[in-house]
C-alpha positions in Angstrom: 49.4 -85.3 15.3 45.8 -84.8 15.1 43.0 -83.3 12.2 39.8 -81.9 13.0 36.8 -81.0 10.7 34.1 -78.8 11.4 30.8 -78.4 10.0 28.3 -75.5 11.0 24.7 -76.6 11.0 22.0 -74.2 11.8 21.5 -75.8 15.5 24.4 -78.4 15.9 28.3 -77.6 15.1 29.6 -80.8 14.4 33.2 -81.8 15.3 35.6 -84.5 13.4 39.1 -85.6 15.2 41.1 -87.9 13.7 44.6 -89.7 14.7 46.6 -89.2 11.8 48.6 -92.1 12.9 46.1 -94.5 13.4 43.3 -93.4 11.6 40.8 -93.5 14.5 37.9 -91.1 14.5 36.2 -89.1 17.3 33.4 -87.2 17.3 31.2 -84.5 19.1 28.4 -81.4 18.8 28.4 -78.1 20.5 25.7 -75.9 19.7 26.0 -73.3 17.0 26.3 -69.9 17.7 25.1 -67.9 14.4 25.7 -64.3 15.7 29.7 -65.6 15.4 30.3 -69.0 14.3 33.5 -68.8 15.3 32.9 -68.9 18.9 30.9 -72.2 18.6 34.1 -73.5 16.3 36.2 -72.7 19.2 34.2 -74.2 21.4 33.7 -77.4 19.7 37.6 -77.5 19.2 38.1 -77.3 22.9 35.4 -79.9 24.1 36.8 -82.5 21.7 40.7 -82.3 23.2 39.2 -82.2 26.8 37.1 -85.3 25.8 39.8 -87.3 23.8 42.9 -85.5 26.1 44.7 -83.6 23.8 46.6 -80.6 24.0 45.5 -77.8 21.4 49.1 -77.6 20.3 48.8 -80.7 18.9 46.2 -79.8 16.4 47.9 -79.8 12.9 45.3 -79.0 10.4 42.0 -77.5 10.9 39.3 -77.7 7.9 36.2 -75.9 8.0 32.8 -76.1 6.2 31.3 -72.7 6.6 27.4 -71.2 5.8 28.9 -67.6 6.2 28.5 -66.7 2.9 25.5 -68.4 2.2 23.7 -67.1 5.3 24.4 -63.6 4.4 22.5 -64.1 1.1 19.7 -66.1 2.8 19.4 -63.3 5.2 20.3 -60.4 3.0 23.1 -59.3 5.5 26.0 -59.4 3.0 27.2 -56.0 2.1 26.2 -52.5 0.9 27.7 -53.5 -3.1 28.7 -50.2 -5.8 28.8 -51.8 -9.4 30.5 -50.8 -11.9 30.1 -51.7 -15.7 30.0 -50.2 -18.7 28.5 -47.1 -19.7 25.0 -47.9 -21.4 24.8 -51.8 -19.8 23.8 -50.3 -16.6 20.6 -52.5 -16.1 22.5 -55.8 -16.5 21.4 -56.9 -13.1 17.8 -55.8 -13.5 17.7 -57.4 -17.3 18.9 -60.7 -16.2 17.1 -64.1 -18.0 14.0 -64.4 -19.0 13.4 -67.3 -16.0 11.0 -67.8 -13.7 11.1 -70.8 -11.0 8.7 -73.9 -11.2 5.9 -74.9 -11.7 4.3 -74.0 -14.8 2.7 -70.4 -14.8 4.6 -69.3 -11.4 5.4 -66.3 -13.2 1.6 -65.1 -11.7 3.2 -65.4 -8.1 6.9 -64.6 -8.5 8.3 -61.7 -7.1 11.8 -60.5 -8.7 14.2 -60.4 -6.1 16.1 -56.9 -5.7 19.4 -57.4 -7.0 22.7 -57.1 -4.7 23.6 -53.9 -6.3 21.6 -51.7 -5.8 20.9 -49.0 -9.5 21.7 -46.3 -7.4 24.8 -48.1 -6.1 25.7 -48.4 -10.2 27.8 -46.5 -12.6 29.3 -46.6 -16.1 32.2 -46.3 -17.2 33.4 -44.5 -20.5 35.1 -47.7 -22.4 34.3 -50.5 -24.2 36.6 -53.3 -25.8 35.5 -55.7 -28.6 34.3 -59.1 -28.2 37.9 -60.3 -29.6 39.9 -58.3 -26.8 40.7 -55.1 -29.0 40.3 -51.6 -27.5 37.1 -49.9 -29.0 37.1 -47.0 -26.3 40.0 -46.1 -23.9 38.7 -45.5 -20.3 38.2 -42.5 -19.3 40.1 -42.2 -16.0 39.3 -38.7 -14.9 35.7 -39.7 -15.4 36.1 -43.1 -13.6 37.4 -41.5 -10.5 34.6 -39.6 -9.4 32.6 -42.1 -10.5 34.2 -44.0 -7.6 34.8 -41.6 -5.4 30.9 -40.5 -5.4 30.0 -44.3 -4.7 32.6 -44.2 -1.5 31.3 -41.2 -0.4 27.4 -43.1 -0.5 28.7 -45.7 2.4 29.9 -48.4 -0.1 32.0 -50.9 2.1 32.4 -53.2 -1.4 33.3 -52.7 -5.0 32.8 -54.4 -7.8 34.2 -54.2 -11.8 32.4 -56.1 -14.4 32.8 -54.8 -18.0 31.3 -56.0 -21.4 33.7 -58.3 -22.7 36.1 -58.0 -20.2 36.4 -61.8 -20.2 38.6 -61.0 -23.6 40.8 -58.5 -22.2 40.9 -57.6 -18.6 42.9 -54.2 -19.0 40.5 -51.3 -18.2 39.2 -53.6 -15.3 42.2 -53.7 -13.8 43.0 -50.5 -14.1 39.6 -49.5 -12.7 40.5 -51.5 -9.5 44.1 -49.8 -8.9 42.1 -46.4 -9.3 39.8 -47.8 -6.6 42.6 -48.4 -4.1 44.1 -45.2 -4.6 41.1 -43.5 -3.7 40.3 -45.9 -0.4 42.6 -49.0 -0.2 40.5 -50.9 2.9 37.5 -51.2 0.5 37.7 -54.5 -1.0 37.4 -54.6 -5.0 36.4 -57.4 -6.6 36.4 -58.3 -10.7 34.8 -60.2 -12.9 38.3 -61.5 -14.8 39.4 -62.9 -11.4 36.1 -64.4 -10.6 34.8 -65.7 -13.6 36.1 -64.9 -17.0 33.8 -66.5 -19.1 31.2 -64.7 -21.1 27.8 -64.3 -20.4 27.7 -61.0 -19.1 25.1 -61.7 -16.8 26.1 -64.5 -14.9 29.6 -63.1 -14.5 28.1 -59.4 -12.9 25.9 -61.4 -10.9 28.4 -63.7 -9.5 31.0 -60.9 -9.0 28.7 -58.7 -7.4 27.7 -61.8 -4.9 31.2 -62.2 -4.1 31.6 -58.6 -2.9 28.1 -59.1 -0.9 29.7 -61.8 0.8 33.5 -60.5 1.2 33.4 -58.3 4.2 31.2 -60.3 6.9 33.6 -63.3 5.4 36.6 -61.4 5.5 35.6 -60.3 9.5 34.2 -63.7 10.5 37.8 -65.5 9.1 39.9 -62.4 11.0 37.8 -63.9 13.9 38.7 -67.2 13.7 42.4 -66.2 13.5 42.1 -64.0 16.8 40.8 -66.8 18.3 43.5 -69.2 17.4 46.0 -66.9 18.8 44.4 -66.3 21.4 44.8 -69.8 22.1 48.2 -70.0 21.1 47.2 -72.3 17.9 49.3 -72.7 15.2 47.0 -74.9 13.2 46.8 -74.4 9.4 43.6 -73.7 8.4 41.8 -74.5 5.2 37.9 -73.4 3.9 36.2 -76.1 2.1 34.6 -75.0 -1.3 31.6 -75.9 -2.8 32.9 -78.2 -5.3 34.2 -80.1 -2.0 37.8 -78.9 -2.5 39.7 -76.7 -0.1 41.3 -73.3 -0.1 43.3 -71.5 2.2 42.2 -68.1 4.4 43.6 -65.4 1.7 42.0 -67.5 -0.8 38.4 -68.0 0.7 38.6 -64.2 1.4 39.4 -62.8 -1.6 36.8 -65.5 -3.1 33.9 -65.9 -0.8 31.5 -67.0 -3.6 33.2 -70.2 -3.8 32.0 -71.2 -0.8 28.6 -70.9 -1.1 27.5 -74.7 -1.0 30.7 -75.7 1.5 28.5 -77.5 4.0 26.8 -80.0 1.7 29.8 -80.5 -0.4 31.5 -82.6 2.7 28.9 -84.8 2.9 29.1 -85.9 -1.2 32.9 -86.1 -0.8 32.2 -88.8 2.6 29.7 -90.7 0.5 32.0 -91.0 -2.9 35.0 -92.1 0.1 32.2 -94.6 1.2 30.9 -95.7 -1.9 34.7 -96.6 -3.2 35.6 -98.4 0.1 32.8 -100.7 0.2 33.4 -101.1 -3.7 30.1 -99.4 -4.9 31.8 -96.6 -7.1 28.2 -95.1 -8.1 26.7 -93.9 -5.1 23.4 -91.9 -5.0 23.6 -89.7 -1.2 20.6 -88.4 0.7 21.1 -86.0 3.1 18.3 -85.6 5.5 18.0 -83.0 8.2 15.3 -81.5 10.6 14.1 -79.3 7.8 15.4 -80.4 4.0 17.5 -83.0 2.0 20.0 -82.8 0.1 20.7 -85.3 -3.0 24.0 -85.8 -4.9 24.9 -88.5 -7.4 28.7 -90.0 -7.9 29.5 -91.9 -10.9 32.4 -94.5 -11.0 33.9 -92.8 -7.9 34.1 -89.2 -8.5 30.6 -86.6 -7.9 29.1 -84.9 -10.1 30.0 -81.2 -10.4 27.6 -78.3 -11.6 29.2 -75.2 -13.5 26.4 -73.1 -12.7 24.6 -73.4 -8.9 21.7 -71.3 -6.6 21.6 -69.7 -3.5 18.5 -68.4 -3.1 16.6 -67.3 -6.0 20.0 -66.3 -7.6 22.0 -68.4 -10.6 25.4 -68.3 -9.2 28.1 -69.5 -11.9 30.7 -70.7 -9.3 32.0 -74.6 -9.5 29.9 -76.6 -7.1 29.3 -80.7 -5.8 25.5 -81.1 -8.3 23.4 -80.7 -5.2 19.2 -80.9 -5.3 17.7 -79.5 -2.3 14.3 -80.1 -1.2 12.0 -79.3 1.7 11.9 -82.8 3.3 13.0 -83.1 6.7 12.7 -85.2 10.5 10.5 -81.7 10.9 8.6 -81.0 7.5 5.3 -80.9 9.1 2.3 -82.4 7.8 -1.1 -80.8 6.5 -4.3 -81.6 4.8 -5.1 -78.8 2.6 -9.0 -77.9 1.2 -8.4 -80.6 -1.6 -8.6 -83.1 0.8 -5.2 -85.3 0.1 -2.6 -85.0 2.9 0.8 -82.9 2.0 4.2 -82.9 4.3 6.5 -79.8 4.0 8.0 -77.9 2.9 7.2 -76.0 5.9 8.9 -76.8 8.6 8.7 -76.9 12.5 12.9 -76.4 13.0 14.7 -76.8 15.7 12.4 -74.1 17.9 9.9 -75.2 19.3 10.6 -78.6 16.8 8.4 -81.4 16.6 5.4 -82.3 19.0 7.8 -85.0 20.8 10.5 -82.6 22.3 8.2 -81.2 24.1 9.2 -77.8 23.5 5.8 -75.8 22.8 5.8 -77.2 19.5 2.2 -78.7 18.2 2.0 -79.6 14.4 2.3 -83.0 13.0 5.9 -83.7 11.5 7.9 -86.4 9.8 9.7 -87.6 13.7 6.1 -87.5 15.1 4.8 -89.9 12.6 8.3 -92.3 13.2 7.4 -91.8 17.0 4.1 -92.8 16.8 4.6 -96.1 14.5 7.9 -97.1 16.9 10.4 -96.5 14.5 12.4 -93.8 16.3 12.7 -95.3 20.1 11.4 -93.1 22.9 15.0 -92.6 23.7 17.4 -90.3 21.6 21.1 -88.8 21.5 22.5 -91.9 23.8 19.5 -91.4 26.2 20.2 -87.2 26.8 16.7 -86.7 25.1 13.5 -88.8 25.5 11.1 -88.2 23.3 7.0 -87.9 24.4 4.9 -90.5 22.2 1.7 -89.3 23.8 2.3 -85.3 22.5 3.2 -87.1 18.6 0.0 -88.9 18.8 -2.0 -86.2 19.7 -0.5 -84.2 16.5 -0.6 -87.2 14.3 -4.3 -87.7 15.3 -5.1 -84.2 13.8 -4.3 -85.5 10.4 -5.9 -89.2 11.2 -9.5 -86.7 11.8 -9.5 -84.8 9.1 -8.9 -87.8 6.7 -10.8 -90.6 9.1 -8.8 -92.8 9.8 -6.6 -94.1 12.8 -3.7 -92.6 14.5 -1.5 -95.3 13.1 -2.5 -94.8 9.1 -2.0 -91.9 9.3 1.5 -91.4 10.7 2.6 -94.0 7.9 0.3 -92.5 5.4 3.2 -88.8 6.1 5.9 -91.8 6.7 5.6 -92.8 2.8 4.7 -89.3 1.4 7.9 -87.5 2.5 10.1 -90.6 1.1 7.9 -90.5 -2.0 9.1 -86.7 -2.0 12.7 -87.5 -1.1 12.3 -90.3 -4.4 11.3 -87.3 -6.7 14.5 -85.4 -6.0 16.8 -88.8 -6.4 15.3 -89.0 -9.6 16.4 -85.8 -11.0 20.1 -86.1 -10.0 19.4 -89.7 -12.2 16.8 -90.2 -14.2 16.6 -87.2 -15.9 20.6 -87.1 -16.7 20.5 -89.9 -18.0 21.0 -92.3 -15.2 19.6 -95.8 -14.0 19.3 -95.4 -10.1 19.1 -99.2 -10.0 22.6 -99.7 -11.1 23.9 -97.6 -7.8 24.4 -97.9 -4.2 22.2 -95.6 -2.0 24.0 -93.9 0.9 21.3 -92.3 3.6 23.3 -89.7 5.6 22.0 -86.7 8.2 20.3 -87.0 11.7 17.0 -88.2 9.5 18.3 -90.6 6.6 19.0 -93.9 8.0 15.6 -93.9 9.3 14.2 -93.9 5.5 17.4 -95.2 3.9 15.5 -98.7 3.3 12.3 -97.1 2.1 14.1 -95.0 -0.5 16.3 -98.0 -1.8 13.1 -99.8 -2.0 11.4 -97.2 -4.2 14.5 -96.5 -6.4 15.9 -100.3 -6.8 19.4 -98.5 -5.4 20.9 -100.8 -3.1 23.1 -102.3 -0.8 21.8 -99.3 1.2 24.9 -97.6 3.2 24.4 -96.4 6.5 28.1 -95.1 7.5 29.2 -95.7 11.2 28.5 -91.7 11.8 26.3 -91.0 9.1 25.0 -87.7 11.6 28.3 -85.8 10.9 29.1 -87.5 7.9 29.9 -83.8 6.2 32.3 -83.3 8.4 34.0 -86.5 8.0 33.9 -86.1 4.1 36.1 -82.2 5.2 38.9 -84.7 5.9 39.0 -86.5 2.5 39.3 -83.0 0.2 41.6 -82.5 -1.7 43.1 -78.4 -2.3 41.5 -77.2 -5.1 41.1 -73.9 -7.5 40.0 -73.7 -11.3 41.4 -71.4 -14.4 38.9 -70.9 -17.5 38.7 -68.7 -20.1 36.4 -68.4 -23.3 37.4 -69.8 -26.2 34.7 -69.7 -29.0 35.7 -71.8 -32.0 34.3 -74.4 -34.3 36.6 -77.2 -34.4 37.4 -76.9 -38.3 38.6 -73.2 -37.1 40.7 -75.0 -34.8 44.4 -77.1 -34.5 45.4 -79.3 -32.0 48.9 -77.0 -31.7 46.4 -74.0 -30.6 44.2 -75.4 -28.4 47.3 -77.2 -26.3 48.8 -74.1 -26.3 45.6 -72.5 -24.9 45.5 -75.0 -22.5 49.6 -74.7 -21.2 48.7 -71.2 -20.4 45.9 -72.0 -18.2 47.6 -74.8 -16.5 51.1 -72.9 -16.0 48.2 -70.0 -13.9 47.2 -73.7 -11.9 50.8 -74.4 -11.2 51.7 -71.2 -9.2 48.5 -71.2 -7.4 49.5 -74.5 -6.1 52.7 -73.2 -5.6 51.4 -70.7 -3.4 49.1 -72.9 -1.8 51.9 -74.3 -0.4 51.4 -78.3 -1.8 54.1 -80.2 -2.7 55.4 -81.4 -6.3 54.4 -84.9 -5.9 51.2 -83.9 -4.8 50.0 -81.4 -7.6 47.4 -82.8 -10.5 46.3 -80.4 -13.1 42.7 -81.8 -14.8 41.9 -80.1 -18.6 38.1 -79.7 -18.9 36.8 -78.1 -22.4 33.2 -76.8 -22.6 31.8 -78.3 -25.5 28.4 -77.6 -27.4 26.6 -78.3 -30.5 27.2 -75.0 -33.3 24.7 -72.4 -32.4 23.5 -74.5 -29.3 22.1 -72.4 -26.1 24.4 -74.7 -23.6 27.2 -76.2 -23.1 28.5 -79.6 -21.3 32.0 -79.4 -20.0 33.7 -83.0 -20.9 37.3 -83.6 -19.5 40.0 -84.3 -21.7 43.5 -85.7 -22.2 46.0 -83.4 -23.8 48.0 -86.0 -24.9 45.4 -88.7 -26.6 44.5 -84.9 -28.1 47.7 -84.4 -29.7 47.7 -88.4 -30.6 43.9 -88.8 -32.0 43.0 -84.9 -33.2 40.0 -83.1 -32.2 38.1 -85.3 -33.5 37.7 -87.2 -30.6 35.9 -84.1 -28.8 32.9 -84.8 -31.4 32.9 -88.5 -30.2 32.9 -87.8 -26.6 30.2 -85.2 -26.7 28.3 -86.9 -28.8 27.8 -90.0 -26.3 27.4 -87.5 -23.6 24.7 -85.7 -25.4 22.5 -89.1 -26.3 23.2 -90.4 -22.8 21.5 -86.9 -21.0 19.1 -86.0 -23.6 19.0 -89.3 -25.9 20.0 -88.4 -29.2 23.2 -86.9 -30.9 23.5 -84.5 -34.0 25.7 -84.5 -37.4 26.8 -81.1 -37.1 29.8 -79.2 -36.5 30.8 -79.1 -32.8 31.9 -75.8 -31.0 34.3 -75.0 -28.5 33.2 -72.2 -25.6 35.2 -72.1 -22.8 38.5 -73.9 -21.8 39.7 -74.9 -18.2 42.4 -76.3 -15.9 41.4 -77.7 -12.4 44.1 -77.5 -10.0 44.0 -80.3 -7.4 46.8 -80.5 -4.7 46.4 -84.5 -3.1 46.0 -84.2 0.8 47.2 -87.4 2.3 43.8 -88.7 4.3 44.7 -91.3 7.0 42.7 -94.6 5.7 39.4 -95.0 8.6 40.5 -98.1 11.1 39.3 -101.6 9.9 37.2 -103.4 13.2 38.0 -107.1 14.3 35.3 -109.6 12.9 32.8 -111.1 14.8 30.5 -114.1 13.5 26.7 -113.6 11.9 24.9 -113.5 15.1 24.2 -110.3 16.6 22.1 -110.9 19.3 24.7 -109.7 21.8 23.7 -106.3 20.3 20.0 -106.3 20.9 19.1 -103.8 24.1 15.3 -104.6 23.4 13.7 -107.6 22.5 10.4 -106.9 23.1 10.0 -103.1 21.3 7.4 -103.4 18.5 6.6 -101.2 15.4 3.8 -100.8 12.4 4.5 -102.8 9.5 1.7 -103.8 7.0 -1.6 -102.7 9.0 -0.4 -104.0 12.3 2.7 -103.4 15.1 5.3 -106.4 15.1 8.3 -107.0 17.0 11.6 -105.3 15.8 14.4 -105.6 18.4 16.2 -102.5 19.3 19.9 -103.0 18.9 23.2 -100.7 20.0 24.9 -100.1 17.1 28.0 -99.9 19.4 27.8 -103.0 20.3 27.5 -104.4 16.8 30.9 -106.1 14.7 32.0 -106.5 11.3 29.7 -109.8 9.8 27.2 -109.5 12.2 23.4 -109.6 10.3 20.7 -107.7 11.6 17.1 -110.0 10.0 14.5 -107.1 9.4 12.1 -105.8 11.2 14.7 -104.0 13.2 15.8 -100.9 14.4 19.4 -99.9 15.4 20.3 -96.9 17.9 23.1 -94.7 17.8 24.1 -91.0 19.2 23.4 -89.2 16.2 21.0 -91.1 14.0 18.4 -94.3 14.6 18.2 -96.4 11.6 15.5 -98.6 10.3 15.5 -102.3 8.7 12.5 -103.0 6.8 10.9 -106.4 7.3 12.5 -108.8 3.9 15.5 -107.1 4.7 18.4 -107.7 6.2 21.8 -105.2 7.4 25.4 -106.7 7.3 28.2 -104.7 8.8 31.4 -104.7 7.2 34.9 -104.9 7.9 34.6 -100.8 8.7 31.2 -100.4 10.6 29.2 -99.4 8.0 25.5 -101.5 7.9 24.9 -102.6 4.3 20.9 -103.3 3.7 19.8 -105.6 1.1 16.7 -108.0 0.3 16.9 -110.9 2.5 17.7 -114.0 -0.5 
């Protein structure tokens, strides 16, 4: 029986199969098709069986990373959103934080983003319950009715219920929503005690309210992707990768959308921890790097760090998500001497249409893959020879910025060469550096179309090395979709100092939330063996503005006592913001992380070969700009290469879906499973 995976780029769908019997991996693209992604998924799944020769039938599992929900925030195409809080909080949206994005003083420029319910599209209702769960004000029904039936008869196609302090005491909410599907039962109601009951009222509305933008063109692009199936008499079970890399079945990711919102990038972190662990580097720092940004992650000691609180857009979404930092650096940022004089790359960027100078596809501006062109880094000859690439038309755009800062064609194309890795080393120090970790003491895994071409550079810069470049590190996100685990989380806020607190209470709290766990992996269909429940306690200092979540272990809890909360945080808390307080420690929220263990056929181990790898060089003769000058650096077919062989830098190896680079002083060995590991020649 077979797997596939599929990841939906903005130009490429990328398609995984692999042998669940022998482990072997095949791989292909099919355009994307973002009026319906679902007809490019379809497509994708039938090209791969007619290349490998498989019947559809014998498609077991299908698991998909989708930008659905993200896209229809991006695009502001989710859907028309009522709100419904309490009576008096109906600003709550419109109130939000006091934040504004960096740098300093961008308040001058920054324009507030409308919120996703609309004030006219928002009502109160008559209630209120105490911070401690007690009813203050029974809900008016009568009143809450027309209240709901005026905002159905305004064209809402989504609802949602987010009430002040519901988080305590979910009754009137839920009551509110059986009201709701009394009056129209095909309009989907979503509430905040389902989504996120945690306080913060802010965060919750907002994150409820985006998972009602997102629910119906989710809910009708997954209703499409289950016609299709049919259609094709496909009986393949299908599961929606999350954004904290976990997966979740079609009910789930339609009742939940907001979940999903970073899916895409989250299969590439899970691929590089996989990675990192199999070529025993457990910290890992990933790079991501497409035609028009990069995305960094960090994993430490084998598992990736995941953020509580994450954004799409402009907008804080407090949904679990893989820590992600996105930045405009891309193959197509494009480059650009502004009136100060110093040159810039990105974040602007050319895309796919019309795309850098060297497709030749009307495009003009100087970008990151004209400058590789230009100093002979990326080979006239892409995608196993279906695209060639015109040197002339990236010199002509690379010799705009060589005018304006006089100097040659050559300076200046590795002049935007170092910026946009100098760029791409900001954002891997923030995912290190600034939480308190030493980038020099971690593996660098370079990942995307664009990464292995700047994968040495970076490790260079950082001190992170070996440098991994995976066998397919082009669709490596969709290779990561077959290593996720099923996954959902259950919190709940818990305020408490800890002398307020016993051990007995707090397990108890915790029992409740992991018995919820248990029946939704019951549900989910995974099997006894294969369930893992994780506690997780969110942990700050007393009166403190934030919180860090720390995991815990009930039972050296119930042996050591609390206590041992103020020791773990306390090393966290010096580690990320280097020091640590002698005062009392308070509890916030509490958590239990369902995880059901999807058996992952291991990736096939290659026969060895010996050190030489001449028999892989294509080119002897190409040449590229190192230092001031162009040298030789053979061109080798990474195809052709086999576990030991050493590639001596300068050199440059060729693949379908990424080129990658070896840096003179360097050299790449490739291990027992085809990965290229790049370190300083000794």
């Amino acid at each position: 029986m077979f797997r596939i995976a599929i990841d939906v780029g903005g130009t490429f769908t990328d398609i995984v199969l692999q042998n669940e019997d022998s482990g072997e991996i095949y791989v292909t693209k099919v355009p994307s098709t973002p009026s319906d992604q679902s007809i490019g998924l379809m497509e994708g799944i039938k090209k791969i069986c007619q290349e490998t020769g498989i019947d559809l039938s014998e498609i077991r599992t299908i698991i998909h990373g989708t930008t659905v929900a993200t896209n229809a925030v991006l695009e502001e195409k989710g859907a028309k959103v009522g709100l419904i809080t309490t009576a008096g909080f109906e600003q709550i949206l419109h109130v939000a934080r006091s934040w504004t994005p960096a740098p300093v003083s961008a308040w001058i420029g920054f324009i507030k983003p409308d919120p996703l319910a609309d004030l006219a599209n928002t009502r109160g209702a008559k209630e209120r319950i105490t911070a401690r769960g007690e009813i203050s004000t029974e809900l008016d029904v009568t009143d809450i009715r027309q209240q709901i039936e005026e905002l159905y008869a305004k064209g809402i196609e989504s609802l949602t219920v987010s009430l002040i302090n519901s988080y305590a005491n979910p009754i009137h909410e839920q009551r509110i929503r059986e009201i709701a599907a009394e009056v129209n039962p095909d309009i989907p109601v979503s509430i905040s005690y389902d989504i996120l009951p945690e306080f913060r009222e802010y965060e919750r509305t907002l994150t409820t309210v985006m998972n009602s933008y997102v629910r119906p063109p989710m809910q009708r692009y997954l209703r499409n992707i289950e016609h299709k199936l049919q259609d094709n008499q496909m009986k393949s079970r299908i599961s929606i990768v999350r954004s904290d890399g976990g997966l979740m079945s079609i009910p789930a990711a339609a009742t939940r959308p907001v979940h999903t919102m970073l899916s895409g990038p989250s299969g590439g972190v899970t691929a590089s921890a996989m990675i990192g662990r199999q070529t025993g580097n457990r910290n890992v720092i990933s790079f991501d790097m497409g035609g028009t940004s990069t995305d960094v992650a960090l994993t430490f000691d084998g598992t990736p760090r995941v953020s509580r609180e994450t954004k799409v857009g402009v907008f804080p979404v407090k949904a679990p998500s893989l820590e992600v930092v996105s930045i405009g650096a891309g193959g197509g940022s494009i480059a650009h001497v502004p009136l100060t004089g110093a040159l810039r790359v990105g974040p602007q960027s050319a895309g796919s249409e019309p795309g850098p100078a060297c497709y030749s596809r009307g495009g003009e501006e100087p970008t990151v893959t004209d400058a590789n062109v230009v100093l002979g880094y990326l080979p006239p000859s892409l995608v196993g020879g279906e695209m060639r690439l015109d040197v002339e038309a990236s010199k002509k755009a690379v010799g705009k910025i060589a005018e304006k800062l006089g100097i040659d064609v050559y300076r200046a194309a590795k002049g935007i060469y170092d910026i946009v890795n100098e760029n791409m080393y900001g954002a891997i120090r923030v995912v290190s550096v600034e939480k308190g970790y030493d980038p020099r003491q971690f593996a660098l895994l370079a990942l995307g179309g664009a990464g292995p071409l700047h994968g040495n550079a970076l490790g260079r810069l950082s001190g992170s090395f070996p440098v991994i470049i995976p066998p397919t590190p082009g669709v490596l996100s969709a290779l990561g979709f077959l290593q996720s685990d099923i996954r959902n989380e259950y919190s709940k806020t818990f305020i408490r100092t800890l002398s307020q607190l016993d051990v007995v209470t707090l397990i108890n709290e915790w029992t409740e939330l992991g018995r919820e766990a248990e029946d939704w992996l019951i549900q989910e269909a995974v099997p006894t063996d294969q369930q893992t429940i994780i506690y997780e306690v969110d942990v700050r200092y007393f009166r403190q503005g934030h919180e860090i979540p720390i995991q815990i272990d009930k039972q050296e809890i119930m042996e050591k006592g609390l206590g041992i909360l103020k020791v773990k945080f306390d090393e966290i808390h010096e580690k990320i913001y280097g020091f640590r307080m002698d005062i009392e420690l308070e509890i916030v929220n509490l958590r239990a992380v369902a995880i059901g263990k999807v058996t992952s056929p291991s990736l096939p181990i290659s026969e060895a070969g010996g050190e030489d790898a001449s028999h892989a060089v294509i080119d002897s003769e190409h040449e590229a700009y190192f230092d001031g000058e162009f040298v030789k650096a053979p061109l080798y077919d990474r195809a052709l290469l086999k576990p030991n062989n050493r590639l001596y830098g300068p050199a440059i190896v060729t693949q379908k879906d990424s080129t990658t680079l070896v840096l003179p002083g360097f050299v790449a060995k490739v291990d027992e499973h085809m990965n290229l590991l790049i370190s300083e020649e000794v």
